[in-house]
C-alpha positions in Angstrom: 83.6 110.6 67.2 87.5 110.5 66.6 88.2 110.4 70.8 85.6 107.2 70.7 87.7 105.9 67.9 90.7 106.7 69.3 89.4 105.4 72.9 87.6 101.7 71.3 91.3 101.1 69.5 93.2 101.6 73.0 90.4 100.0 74.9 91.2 96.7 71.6 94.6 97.0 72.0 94.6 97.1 75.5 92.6 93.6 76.2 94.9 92.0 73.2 97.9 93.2 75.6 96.2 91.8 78.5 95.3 88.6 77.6 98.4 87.9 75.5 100.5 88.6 79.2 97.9 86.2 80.9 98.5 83.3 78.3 102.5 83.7 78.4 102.7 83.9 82.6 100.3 80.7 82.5 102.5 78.9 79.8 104.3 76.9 82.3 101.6 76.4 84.8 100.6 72.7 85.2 96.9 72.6 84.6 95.9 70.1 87.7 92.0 71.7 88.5 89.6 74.1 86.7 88.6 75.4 89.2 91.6 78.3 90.7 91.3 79.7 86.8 87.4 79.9 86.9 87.8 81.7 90.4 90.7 83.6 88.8 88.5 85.1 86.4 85.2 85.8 88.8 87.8 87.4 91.1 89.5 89.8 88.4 86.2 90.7 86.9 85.1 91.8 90.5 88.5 93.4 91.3 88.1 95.3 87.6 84.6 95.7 88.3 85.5 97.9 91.6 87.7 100.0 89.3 85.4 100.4 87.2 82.9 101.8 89.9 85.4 103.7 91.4 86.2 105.7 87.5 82.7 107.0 87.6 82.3 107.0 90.9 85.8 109.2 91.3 87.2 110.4 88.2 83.4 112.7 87.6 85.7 115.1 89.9 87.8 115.7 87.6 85.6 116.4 84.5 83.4 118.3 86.4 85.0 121.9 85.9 85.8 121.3 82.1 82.1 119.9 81.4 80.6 122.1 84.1 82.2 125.4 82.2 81.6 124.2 78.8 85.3 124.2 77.9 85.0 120.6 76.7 82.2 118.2 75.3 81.4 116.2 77.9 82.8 112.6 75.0 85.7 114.7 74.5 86.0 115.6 78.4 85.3 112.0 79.7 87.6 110.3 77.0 90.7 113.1 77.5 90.0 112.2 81.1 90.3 108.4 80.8 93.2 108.6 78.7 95.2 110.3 81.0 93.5 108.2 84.1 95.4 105.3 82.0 98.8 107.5 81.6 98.7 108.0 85.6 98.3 104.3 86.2 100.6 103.1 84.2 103.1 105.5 85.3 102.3 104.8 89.4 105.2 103.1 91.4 102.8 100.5 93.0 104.0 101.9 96.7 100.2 103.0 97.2 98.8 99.4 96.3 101.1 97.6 99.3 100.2 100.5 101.3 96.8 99.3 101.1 97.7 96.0 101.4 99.6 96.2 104.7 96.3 96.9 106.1 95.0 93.1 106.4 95.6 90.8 108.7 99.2 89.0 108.1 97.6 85.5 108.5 94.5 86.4 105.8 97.5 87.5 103.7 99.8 84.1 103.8 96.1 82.2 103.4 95.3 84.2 100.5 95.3 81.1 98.2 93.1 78.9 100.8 89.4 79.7 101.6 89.5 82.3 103.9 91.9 84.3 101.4 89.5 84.4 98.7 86.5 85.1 101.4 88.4 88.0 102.4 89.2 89.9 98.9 85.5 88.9 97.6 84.2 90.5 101.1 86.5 93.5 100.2 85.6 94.4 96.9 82.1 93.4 96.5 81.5 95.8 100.2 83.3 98.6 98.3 81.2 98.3 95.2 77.9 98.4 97.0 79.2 101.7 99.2 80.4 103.3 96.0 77.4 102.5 93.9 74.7 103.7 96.1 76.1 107.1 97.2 77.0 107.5 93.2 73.4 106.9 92.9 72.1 109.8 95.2 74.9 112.0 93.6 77.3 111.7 97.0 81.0 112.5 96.2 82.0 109.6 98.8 85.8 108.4 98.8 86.5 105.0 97.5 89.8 105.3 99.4 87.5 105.6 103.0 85.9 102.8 101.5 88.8 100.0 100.7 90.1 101.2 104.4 86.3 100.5 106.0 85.9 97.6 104.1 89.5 96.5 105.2 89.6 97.0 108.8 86.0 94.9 108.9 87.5 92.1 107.7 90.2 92.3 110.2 87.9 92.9 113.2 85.6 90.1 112.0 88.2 87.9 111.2 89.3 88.4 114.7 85.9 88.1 116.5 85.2 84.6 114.4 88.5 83.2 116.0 87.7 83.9 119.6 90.3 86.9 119.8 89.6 90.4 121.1 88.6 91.8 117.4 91.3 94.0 117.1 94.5 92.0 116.8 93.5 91.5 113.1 94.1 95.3 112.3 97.3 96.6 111.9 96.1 100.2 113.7 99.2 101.9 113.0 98.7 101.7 109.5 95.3 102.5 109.4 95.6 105.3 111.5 98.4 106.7 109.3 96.0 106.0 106.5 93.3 107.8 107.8 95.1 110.8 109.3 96.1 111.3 105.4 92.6 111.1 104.6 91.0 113.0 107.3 93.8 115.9 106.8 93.6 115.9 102.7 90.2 117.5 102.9 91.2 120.5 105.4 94.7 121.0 103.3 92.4 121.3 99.8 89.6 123.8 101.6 92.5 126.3 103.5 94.9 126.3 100.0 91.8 126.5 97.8 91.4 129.5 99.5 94.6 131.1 99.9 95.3 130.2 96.6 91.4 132.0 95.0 92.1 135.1 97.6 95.7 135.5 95.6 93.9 135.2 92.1 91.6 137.6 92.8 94.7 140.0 94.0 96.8 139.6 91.3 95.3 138.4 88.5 93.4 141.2 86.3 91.0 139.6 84.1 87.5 139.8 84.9 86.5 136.9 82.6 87.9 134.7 84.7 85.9 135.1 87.5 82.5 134.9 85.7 80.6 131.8 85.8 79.3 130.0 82.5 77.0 131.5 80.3 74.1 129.7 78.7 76.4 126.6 76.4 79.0 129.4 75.6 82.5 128.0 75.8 85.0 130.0 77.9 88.0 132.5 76.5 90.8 130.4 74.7 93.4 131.3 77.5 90.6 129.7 80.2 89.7 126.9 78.3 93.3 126.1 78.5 93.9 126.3 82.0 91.0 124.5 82.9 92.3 121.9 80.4 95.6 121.6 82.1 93.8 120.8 85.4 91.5 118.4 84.2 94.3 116.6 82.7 96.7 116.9 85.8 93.4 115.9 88.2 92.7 113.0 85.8 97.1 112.0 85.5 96.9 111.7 90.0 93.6 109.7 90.2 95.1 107.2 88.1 98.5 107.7 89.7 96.8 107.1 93.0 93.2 105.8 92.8 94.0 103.4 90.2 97.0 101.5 92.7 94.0 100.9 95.3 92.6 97.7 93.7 96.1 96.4 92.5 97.1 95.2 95.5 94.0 93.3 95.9 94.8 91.9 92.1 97.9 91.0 92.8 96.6 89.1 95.8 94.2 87.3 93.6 96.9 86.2 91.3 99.0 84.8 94.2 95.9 82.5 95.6 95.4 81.6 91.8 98.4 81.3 90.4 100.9 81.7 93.2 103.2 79.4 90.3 103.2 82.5 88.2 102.5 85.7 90.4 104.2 84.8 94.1 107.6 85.8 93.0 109.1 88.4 90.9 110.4 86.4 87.5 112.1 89.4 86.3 114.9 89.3 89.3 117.3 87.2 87.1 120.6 85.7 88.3 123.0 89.0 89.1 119.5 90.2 91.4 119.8 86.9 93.2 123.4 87.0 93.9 123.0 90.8 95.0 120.5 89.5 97.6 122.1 86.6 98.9 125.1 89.2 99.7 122.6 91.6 101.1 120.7 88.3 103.2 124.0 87.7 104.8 124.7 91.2 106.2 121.5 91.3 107.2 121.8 87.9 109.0 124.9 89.4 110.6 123.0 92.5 112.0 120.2 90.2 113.5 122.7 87.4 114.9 124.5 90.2 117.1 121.6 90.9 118.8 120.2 87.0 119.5 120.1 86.0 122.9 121.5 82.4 123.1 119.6 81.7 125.6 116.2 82.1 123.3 113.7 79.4 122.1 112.6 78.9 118.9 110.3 76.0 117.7 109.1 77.2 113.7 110.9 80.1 112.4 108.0 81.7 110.3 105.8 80.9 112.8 107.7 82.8 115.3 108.3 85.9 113.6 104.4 85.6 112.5 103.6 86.2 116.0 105.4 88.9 116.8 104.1 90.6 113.2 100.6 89.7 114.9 101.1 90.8 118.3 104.3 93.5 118.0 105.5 91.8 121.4 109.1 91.8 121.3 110.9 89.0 122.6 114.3 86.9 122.5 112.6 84.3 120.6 112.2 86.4 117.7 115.7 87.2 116.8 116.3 84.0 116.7 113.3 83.2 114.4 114.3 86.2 112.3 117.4 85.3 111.6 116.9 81.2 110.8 114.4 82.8 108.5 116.6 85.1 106.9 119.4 82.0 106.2 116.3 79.9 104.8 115.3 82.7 102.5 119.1 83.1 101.0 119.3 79.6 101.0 116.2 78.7 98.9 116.5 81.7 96.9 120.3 81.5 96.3 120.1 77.1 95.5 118.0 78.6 92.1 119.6 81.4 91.0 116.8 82.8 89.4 113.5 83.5 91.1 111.5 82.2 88.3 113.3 78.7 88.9 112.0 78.4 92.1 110.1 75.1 92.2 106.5 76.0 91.7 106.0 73.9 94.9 107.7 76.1 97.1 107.2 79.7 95.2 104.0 80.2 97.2 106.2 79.0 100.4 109.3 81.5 99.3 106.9 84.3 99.2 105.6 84.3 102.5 108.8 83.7 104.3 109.9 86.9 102.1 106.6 89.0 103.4 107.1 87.8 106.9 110.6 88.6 107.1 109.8 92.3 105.4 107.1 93.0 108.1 108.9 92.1 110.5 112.0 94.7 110.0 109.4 96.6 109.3 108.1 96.7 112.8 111.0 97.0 114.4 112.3 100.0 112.3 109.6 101.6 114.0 109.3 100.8 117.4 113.2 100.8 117.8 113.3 97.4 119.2 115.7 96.0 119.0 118.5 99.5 119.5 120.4 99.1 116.4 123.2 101.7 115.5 123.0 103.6 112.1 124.9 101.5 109.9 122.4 98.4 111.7 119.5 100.0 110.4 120.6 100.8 107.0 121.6 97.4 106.4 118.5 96.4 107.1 116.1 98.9 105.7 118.1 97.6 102.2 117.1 94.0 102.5 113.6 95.1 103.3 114.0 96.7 100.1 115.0 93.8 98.1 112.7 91.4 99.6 110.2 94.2 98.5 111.6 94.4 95.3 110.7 89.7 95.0 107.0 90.4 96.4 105.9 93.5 95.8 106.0 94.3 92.3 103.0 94.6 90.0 103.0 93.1 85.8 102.4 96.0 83.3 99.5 94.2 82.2 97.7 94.3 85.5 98.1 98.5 85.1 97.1 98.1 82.0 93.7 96.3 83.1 92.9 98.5 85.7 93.8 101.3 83.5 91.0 100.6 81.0 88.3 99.8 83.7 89.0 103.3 85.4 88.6 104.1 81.6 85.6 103.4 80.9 83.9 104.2 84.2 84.9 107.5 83.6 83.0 107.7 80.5 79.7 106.4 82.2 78.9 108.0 85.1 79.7 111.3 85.3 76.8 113.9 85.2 75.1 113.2 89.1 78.9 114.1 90.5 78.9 117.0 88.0 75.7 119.1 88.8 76.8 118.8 92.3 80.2 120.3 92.4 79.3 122.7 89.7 75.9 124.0 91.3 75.2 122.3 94.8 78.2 123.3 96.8 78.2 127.1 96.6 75.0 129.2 96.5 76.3 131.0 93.3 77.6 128.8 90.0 81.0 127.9 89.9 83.2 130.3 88.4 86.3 129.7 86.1 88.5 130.7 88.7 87.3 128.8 91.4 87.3 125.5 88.8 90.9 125.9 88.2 92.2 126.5 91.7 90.0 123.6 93.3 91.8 121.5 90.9 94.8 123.0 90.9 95.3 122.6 94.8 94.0 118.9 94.0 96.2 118.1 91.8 98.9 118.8 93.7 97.4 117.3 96.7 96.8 113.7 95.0 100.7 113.8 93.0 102.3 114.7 96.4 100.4 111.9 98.5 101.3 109.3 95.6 104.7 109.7 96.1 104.8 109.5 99.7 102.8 106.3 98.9 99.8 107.1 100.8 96.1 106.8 99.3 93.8 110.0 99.6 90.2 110.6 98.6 90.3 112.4 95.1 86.7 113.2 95.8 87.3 114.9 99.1 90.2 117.0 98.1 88.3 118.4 95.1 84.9 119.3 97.0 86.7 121.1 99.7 88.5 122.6 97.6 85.3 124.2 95.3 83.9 125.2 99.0 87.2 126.8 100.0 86.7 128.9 96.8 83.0 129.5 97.3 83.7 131.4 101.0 87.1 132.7 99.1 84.8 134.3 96.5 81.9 135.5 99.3 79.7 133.0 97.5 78.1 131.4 100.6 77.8 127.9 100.9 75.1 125.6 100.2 74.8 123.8 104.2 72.5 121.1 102.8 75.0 119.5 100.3 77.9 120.3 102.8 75.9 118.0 105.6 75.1 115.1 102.8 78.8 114.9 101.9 80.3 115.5 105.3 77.7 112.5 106.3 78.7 110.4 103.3 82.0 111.1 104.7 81.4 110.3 108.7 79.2 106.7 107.7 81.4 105.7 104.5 84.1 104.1 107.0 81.8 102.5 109.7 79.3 101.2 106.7 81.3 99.7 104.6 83.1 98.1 107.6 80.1 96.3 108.2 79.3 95.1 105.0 82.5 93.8 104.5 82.5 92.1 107.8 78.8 90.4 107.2 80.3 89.2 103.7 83.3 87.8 105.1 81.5 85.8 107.8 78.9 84.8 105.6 81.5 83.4 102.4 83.4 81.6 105.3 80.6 79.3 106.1 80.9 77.9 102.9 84.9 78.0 102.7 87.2 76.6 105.5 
């Protein structure tokens, strides 16, 4: 009863926060059409609503082995759980959201506030919430992170395929293959140090009620319940951390199409930020002019360097592009002095140039085209930084939103995820032991991956880990669950690919 209490008044407290930060950021918005605020709100309930999902959907992991071994109530578990699902997302750097993000297709991204931008994030979430509601409904730990990145690259390939293109220009495969090596590895790394790390218990640790399994409703030893506490709660603090960033992005985008007068630009870079990056624009314009040939072409600048962002074909052309686009960013952006006095005519404008410009460094940090010397490159690896720094950045209140759907999802749907890593993964019941090093190793596993700012599957980790204790312990393994998961796991990225594809081509025949 008091963690409900304590739980309603954050989850009060929490909308009052939200909604008074919505109110202020729209105060200076002219108010032209209805219409972007009524598909502001549809888009932020569905964007909330895929957080939501993915709390009961995801965060049942990391209840399961305090609820499982009676060392919590399963209100108190759930509620200790969401409230340190919300610590973890407010506390997340946001480099795991533009991960994500840098998945779509660059020209979806710069339309976000037209037709086919809204097609594409409705296509994306609503795909995701179907996937993660029907294997939640036949008790499947499926990722939501394979999810967003099936749902993602179907977009891009339909996206592709509807504009008479080969179907694959639209995916940025290095990414996604980084994206999913992460989360094809994460699962082997939490079996093998599950393992090692149950085969080292049992060596050195001397206390045989530790590697009993529950008895009956009896709660664990004091010293157990303790531990088992301690990993709920660090389990619970990297979903947030990590899980919880997945749907930002896709918020953030949302509030650019909407609202791009209050959400395209950073507002908190005051005057001193500007006049940092103007200095840093024009050593960055000096790198990129050394290496123009003079011979080169150039008819648009941003259109230029949007090519080569779509097509990674280096040419002479886009040095030139890049660095006209670099002297139109400082120009605009230095003529205000402050970011939020940008014209609200050309914030939307500002932004892109700024995301273009990023991705385009970007690319050719890492194919080494052009050769740039050391100081070269760390020149401009900073202004990527600050034009990251304009774009990329994510309100407190939108952590604060996504922080209390994860919240509550938690509290509603854990008990199908429960019986199956307590009792369906190994043939014996889970022990204490084997709770606290599955989540443990995942715990570490999750914290580590958010701060190299890569998404991986909460749900994975953890149920590889519980089997790499169950052959640890000699347990066995039950095969049957093993196939359903490793299946869930094998159709999750190809499924929800094509539901997000079929929803993107069907909302674009009503939206240009």
């Amino acid at each position: 009863m008091l963690g409900g209490i304590i739980f309603g008044a954050v989850l009060l407290g929490g909308l009052a926060y939200c909604g008074f930060n919505i109110v202020h950021d729209m105060g200076h918005v002219a108010i032209i059409s209805v219409w972007p605020f009524v598909m502001l709100t549809v888009a932020l309930l569905i964007a909330l609503g895929f957080e939501f999902v993915n709390g009961f959907h995801d965060t049942a992991n990391a209840v399961a082995t305090v609820i499982y071994t009676h060392t919590l109530e399963p209100h108190v578990a759930v509620v200790w759980s969401g409230i340190w699902n919300l610590i973890g997302v407010l506390t997340s750097s946001g480099a795991v959201a533009y991960a994500v993000i840098t998945l779509l297709p660059v020209e979806l991204i710069l339309k976000v506030s037209a037709g086919a931008g809204f097609a594409m994030v409705f296509a994306l979430l609503i795909a995701a919430i179907i996937w993660n509601l029907s294997t939640w409904w036949l008790g499947l730990p499926a990722s939501s992170s394979h999810t967003m990145v099936g749902s993602i690259i179907g977009v891009g390939i339909a996206n592709q395929l509807m504009a008479g293109n080969s179907g694959t220009a639209g995916v940025d495969w290095d990414q996604v293959t980084k994206v999913f090596r992460v989360l094809l590895i994460s699962p082997v790394v939490g079996f093998v140090l599950a393992w090692l790390l149950m085969l080292l218990t049992k060596a050195l640790v001397k206390y045989p009620a530790l590697f009993t399994a529950p008895k009956g409703d009896q709660p664990p030893p004091l010293i157990i319940r303790a531990l088992l506490v301690l990993t709920c709660t660090g389990v619970s603090f990297g979903h947030g951390s990590n899980d919880g960033q997945k749907g930002m992005g896709l918020i953030m985008l949302i509030l650019i199409g909407t609202v791009p007068t209050a959400y395209a630009l950073n507002h908190t870079m005051g005057e001193q930020d500007v006049l940092n990056f103007v200095a840093v624009s024009q050593q960055a314009q000096g790198v990129i002019n050394s290496h123009v040939d003079q011979n080169a072409i150039m008819t648009d600048p941003r259109a230029d360097v949007t090519e080569f962002i779509k097509t990674k074909e280096f040419t002479p052309t886009t040095m030139m592009a890049l660095r006209e686009l670099i002297g139109d960013i400082s120009h605009e952006v230095g003529l205000y002095k402050e970011l939020k006095s940008v014209p609200p005519r050309d914030q939307q404008n500002v932004r892109n140039d700024m995301y273009v410009a990023s991705a385009a460094i970007s690319i050719m940090h890492k194919s080494h085209k052009p050769t740039l010397t050391p100081d070269e490159d760390k020149i401009l690896v900073n202004y990527e930084k600050n034009l990251d720094k304009a774009t990329k950045f994510i309100p407190l209140w939108v952590k604060v939103a996504v922080a209390l759907a994860l919240g509550m999802g938690t509290m509603i749907g854990w008990k199908r995820i429960v019986v199956t890593v307590g009792e369906k993964i190994g043939k014996d019941h889970l022990t204490y032991a084997q709770g606290a090093s599955a989540e443990l190793v995942a715990m570490a596993t999750i914290i580590a991956a958010d701060n190299f700012g890569l998404p991986v599957s909460t749900t994975h980790v953890l149920s590889s880990g519980i089997a790499g204790t169950m052959v640890a312990n000699g347990s066995g393994l039950q095969w049957a669950t093993l196939r359903s998961i490793a299946m869930a796991w094998v159709f999750t990225l190809p499924a929800a690919a094509l539901l997000s594809g079929g929803l993107f081509w069907l909302f674009r025949q009503f939206v240009a």
